[in-house]
C-alpha positions, 0 to 999 in steps of 0.5 A: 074387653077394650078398656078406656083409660082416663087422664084428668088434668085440674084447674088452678089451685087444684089437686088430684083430688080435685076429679075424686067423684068421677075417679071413684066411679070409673074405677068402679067400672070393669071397663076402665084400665088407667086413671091418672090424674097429676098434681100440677102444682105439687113439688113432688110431680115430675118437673115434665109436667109442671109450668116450668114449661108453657103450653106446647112443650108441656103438651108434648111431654104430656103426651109422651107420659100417656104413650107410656102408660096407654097407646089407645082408647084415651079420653082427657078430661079438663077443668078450667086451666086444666081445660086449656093445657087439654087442648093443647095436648089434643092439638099436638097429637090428635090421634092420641085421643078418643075422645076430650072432656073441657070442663068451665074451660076457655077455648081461646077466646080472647080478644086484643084489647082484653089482653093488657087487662088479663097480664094485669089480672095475673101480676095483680095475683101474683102479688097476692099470693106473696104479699097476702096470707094464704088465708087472705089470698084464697077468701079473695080468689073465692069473692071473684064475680065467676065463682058467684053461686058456687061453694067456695074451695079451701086448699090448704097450704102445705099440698102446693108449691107456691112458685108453680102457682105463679108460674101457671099465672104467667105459662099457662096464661090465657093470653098466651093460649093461642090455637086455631079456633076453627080447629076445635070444632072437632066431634072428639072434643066436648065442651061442658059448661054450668047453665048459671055461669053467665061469663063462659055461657056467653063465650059458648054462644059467640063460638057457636055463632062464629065456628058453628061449634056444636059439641057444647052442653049446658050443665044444670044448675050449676056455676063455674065450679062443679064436680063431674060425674058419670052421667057428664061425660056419657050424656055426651060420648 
């Protein structure tokens, strides 16, 4: 039997934990081989994979981990951040991958003048997460307008390092996620988005529009935040 193997990469402020239904189901399965899953802010991950390094080296030192471990039959699947680091290890190594999952996931759309706001936004959490208790910091992360309709998250403290935290703000900026939009309209990559979050909704529509993608479906009921299951990711193999 040909096995897939699955490597799941989250979002900000999450963990491993973060894809838990969906791993649980694919290990259940006899055609699943590897299911691996990095904290991307944790210490104890390998520094390879932290954000210590921007978008392209990390997608190649990610890249190199999964040729380690699997040479065929590789799905991704990313939410949000995660997302974006996903597509930049697509990018850098297409073959590698059978089929990529972008979970609530900016693909790069970002125009000029939202720039110098974006850079604000990040500085302005930055300062939060030295500045506010850990508390305050994550009661003011979940009262952003895009997690409106969704169940707030409480990570708790001890499972992160705070200094990576701030570095994904800066590394793993969306101002600085700068890929070829037309080469994302590709049959390997899916896009999943919530049908309640307007923001990435109307993202979805201008790309459609501009780079005829067609590899996007509407998740229902749902926001920004949502936990994947089997049924998302085979409704769109």
């Amino acid at each position: 039997m040909i096995k897939n193997n699955y490597y799941f990469l989250h979002g900000f402020l999450g963990d491993e934990n973060y894809f838990s239904k969906l791993k649980k189901q694919l290990n259940d399965r006899p055609s699943t081989g590897i299911v691996y899953s990095p904290s991307l802010f944790s210490s104890q991950t390998h520094s390879r994979l932290t954000a210590k390094h921007g978008f392209g080296e990390w997608a190649v030192n990610f890249n190199e981990v999964v040729k380690q471990k699997s040479k065929e039959n590789n799905v991704l699947i990313g939410y949000s951040m995660g997302g974006r680091l996903g597509v930049h290890a697509f990018l850098a190594d297409p073959s590698l991958w059978s089929r990529c999952f972008f979970v609530s996931s900016n693909p790069g759309l970002i125009k000029t003048q939202e720039k110098m706001a974006r850079m604000a936004w990040e500085d302005g959490w930055c300062y939060q997460i030295d500045n506010k208790s850990w508390f305050e910091f994550i009661r003011l992360w979940n009262r952003q307008a895009i997690f409106d309709q969704c169940s707030d998250i409480r990570p708790e403290k001890q499972h992160y390092d705070i200094n990576l935290l701030k570095l994904a703000l800066k590394n793993w900026s969306l101002t600085k996620h700068k890929i070829d939009l037309n080469l994302i309209n590709n049959k390997k990559l899916h896009w999943l988005v919530g049908e309640i979050d307007v923001k990435y909704q109307n993202i979805f529509k201008q790309l459609k529009s501009a780079y005829q993608l067609e590899q996007v479906a509407t998740v229902s009921g749902v926001g920004h935040r949502f936990h994947l299951d089997l049924s998302h990711i085979s409704s769109n193999s």
